[in-house]
N, C-alpha and C positions, 0 to 999 in steps of 0.2 A: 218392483218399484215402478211408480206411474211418474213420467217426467209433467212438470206441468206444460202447457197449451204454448206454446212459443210463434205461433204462427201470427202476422201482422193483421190481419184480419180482426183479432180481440181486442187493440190496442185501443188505449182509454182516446178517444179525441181531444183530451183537453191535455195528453200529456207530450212532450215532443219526442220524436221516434228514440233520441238516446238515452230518455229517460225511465221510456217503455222499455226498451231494452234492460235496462239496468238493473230494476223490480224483477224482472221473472229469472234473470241471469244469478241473480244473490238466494234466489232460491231453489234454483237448479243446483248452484254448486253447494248449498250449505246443508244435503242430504247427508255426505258423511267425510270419510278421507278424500283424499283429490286421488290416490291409487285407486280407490276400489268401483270408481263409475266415471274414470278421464273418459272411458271410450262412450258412454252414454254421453255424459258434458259435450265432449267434441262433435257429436252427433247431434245434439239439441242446438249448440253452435252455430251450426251451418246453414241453420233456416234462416239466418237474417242476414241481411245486409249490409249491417252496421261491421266493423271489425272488434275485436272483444278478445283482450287479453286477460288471464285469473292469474295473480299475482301470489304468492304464499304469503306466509308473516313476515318474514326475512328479505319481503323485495324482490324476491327472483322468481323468474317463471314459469309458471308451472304449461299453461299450453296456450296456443294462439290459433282460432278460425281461419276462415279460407281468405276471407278478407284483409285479417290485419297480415297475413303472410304477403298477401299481394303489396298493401301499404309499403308496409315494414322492410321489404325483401328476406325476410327471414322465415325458415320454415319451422316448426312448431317444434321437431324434431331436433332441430339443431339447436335452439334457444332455448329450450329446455335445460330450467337451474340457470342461467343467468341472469346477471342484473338485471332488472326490469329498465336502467337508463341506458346501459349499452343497444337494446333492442329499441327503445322509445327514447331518444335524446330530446327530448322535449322543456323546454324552457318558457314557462308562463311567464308573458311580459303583464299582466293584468297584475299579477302581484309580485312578481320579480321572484320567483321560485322555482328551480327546478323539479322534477317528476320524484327525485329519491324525497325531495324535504317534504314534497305535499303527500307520499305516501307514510311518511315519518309519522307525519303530524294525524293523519287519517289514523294508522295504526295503532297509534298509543293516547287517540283523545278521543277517538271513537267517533269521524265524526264524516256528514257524507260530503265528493266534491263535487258541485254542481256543475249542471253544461257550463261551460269556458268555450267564449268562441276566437278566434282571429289568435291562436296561440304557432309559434312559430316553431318548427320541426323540423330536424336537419339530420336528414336520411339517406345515404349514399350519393354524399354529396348535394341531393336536392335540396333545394331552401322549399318550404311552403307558409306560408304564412295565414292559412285560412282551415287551420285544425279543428274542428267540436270535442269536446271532449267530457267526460262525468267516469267519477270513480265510487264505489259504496263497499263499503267493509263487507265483508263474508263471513258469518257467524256459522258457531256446532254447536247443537244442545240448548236449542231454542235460545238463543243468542248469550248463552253463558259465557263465549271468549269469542274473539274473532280467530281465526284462521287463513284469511289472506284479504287479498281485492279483486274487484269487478271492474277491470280499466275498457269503456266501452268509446269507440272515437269513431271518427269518419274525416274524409277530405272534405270539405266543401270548396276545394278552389274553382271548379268550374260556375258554382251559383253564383259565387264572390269577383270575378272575373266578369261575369255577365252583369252582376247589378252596376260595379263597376264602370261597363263601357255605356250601360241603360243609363246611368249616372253623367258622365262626360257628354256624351251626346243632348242629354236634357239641356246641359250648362254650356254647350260650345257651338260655335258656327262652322257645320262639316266642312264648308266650303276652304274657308282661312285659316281653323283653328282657335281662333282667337274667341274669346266670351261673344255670348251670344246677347240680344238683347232684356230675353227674362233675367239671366244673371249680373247683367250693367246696370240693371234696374233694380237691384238687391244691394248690389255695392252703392247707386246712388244714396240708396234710404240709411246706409251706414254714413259714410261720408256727410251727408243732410244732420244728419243725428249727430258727430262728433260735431259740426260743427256753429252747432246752434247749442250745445251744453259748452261749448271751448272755446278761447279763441283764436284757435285754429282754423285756415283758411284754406282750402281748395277750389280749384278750378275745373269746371264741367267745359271741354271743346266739344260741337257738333260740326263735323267735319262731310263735304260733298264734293266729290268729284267733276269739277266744269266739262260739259259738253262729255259724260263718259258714254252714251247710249252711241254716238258716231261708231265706237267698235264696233259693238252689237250689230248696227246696222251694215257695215263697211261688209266684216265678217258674219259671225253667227258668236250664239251665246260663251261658248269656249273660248274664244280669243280675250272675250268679257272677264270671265271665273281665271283665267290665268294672270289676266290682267289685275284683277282685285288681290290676288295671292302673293305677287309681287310689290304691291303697292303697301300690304300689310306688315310685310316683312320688313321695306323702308321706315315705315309710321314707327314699327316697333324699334328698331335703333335709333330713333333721335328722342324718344322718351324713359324712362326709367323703367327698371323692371320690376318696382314694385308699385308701380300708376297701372292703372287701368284701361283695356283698350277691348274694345268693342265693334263688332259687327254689327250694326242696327238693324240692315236691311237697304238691297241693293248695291249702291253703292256710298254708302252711307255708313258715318264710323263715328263713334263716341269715346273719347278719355276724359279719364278723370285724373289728375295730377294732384297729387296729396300734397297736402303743407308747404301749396305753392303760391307765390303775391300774384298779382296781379301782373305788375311787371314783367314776373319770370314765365309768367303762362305766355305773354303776347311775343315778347321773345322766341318762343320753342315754335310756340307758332310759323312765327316768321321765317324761322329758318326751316321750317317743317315745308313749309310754301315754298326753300329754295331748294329741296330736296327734291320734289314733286316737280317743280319745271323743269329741274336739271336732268331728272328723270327719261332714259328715252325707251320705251317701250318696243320691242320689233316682234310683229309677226309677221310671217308670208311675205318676208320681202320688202313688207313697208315698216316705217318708224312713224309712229305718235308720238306728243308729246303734250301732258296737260297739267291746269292750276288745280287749285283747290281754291274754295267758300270756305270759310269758318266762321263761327257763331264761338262769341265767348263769353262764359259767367259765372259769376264767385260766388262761391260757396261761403258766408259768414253765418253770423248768429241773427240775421235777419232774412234769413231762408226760407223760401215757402217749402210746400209738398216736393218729394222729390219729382214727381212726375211734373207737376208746375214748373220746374226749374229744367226737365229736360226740355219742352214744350218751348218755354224761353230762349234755349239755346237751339235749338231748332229754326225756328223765326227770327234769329238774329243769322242764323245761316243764309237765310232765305233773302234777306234785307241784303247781306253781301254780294249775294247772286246779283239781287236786283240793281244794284248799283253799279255792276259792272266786273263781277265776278274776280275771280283773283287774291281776292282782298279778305281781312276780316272783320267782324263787324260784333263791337265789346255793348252786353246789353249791361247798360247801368241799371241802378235801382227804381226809376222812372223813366225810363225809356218807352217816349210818344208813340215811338216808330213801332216800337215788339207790342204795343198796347192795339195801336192801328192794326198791324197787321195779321196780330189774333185776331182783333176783330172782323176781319175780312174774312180768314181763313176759317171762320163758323158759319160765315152767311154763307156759303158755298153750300154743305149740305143741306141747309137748310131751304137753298134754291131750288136745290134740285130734286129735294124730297115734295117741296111744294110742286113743281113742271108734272111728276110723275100722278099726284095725286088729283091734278087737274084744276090746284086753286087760286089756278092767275085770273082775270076778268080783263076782257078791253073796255076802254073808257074812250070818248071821244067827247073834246071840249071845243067850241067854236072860240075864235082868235076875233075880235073884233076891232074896230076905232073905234077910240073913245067919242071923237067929236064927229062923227059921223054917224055911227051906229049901225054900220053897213058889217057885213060878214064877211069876211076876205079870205080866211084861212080856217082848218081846223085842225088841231092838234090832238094827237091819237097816244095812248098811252099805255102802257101794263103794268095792273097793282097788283099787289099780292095781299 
């Protein structure tokens, strides 16, 4: 008897490795009895990776690879003739099914179970919750009846664990913890979105810590990043925990307060500003103590872009600084000031892109008397 080619090396690339599996296993074991070539089976077994249980008609085991023993804790020997659920307690939450019902149903409707990923498995005591798994009926006599199954799985919790923390880290600020700015900015376009179909009302704060570079300076950047980690911690108990809070960048923090007035946002504010001064920060001996800028603004069903709306409360941030820090500064719907002040804070690149480029020109105008017509002065200027 010629077993067929089991080696990874032939595997279809279009097919995933437990499905390659699967195909050559259903025809490896549907040569004849399962007595009369286990020791071949078990030997064709061993070249893969995968773990690979062969199930009879009856559910119970007939023999398990070197992998699923390692899985499993069971040795092939000893699990031999038991249930296939006491070896594999496996319960699929994707259809709410255990291992005996989906073998049930395989057995007597003939039919195959495809890769199932994220299925949970509770095996000497482990929890794992990131199983692969595909089962295929085993046919005798060129598929005139079945004979058992082809249960072929793997862990993947280490991939699932990794994408996992690749996952978090994309969406959080190492520093704090807290949402990062790409995911404050996901939530904003949610938020934007309910509340321009509803009328439902939320509130965007852009929040700025006064005078916070003095650490930095006093110290170095750690007494800063400790500092920020405490500060977030504060922000986080006087808001809710199902609003939004965010690291933007530096020291600089964005929430968002769901199905909040106007009123109740300047409120949390306020007192969020009595938190912060009351606040006494100590390193090395010395104690700080500092306000907070805030920039406030509603979220209605006359809402621009979400970015437009962070952009807004930013430069209303900026307006509170300017005024004398401390305080907070609510942009209305035609607010002169966040209009002015955008408009300032464009011509800045735009100055300096010009300086770099080289396209200022001096000009020089003479200053004269009218009723004279003498030259007295000249007046020197830069245009762009």
């Amino acid at each position: 008897m010629e077993l067929p080619m089991l080696s990874s090396k032939h595997q279809n690339h279009n097919e995933s490795p437990v499905e390659a599996w699967n195909n050559k296993f259903s025809k490896v074991c549907s040569y004849n009895e399962y007595g009369l070539h286990e020791e071949l089976i078990q030997a064709a077994l061993q070249l893969t990776t995968d773990a690979v249980i062969i199930i009879d008609s009856s559910s119970s085991v007939v023999l398990l690879n070197s992998m699923a023993e390692k899985i499993t804790g069971w040795k092939s020997c000893d699990a031999k003739f038991l249930p296939i659920s006491k070896i594999f307690p496996l319960n699929d939450t994707n259809n709410d099914r255990n291992i005996d019902e989906i073998l049930k149903n395989l057995l007597t409707e003939n039919c195959q179970v495809s890769k199932i990923k994220n299925s949970p498995l509770n095996i000497a005591n482990i929890y794992s919750s990131s199983i692969e798994y595909s089962i295929s009926p085993i046919y005798q006599n060129d598929k005139e009846y079945i004979i058992g199954a082809a249960l072929i799985f793997r862990d993947i919790g280490t991939s699932c664990q990794l994408a996992n923390q690749l996952s978090w880290q994309l969406n959080h600020d190492f520093l704090t913890g807290l949402m990062n700015r790409r995911s404050f900015e996901q939530s904003m376009e949610i938020a934007v979105s309910t509340s321009r179909n509803s009328s439902i009302t939320h509130a965007l704060c852009y929040i700025d810590f006064d005078h916070f570079k003095i650490i930095n300076e006093t110290f170095d950047h750690v007494a800063g990043d400790e500092f920020l980690r405490q500060a977030s911690i504060l922000i986080q108990k006087r808001i809710r925990k199902t609003d939004a809070l965010a690291r933007l960048g530096g020291d600089e923090f964005g929430i968002i307060l769901y199905q909040c007035t106007l009123e109740q946002a300047l409120n949390v504010l306020n007192l969020l500003r009595e938190d912060i001064r009351n606040f006494k920060f100590i390193w090395e001996g010395k104690t700080f103590s500092f306000n907070i800028s805030a920039g406030l603004v509603m979220l209605d069903s006359e809402s621009k872009s979400s970015s437009r709306m962070i952009i807004a409360a930013d430069s209303a941030c900026n307006i509170a600084k300017s005024k004398g820090r401390n305080r907070v500064h609510i942009c209305q719907t035609r607010d002169r000031e966040i209009f002015a002040h955008h408009s300032e804070t464009q011509w800045v690149p735009r100055l300096l892109r010009a300086l770099e480029d080289n396209q200022f020109c001096l000009y020089s105008q003479p200053i004269v008397q009218v009723s004279q017509g003498l030259d007295e002065n000249t007046k020197k200027s830069m245009k762009y």
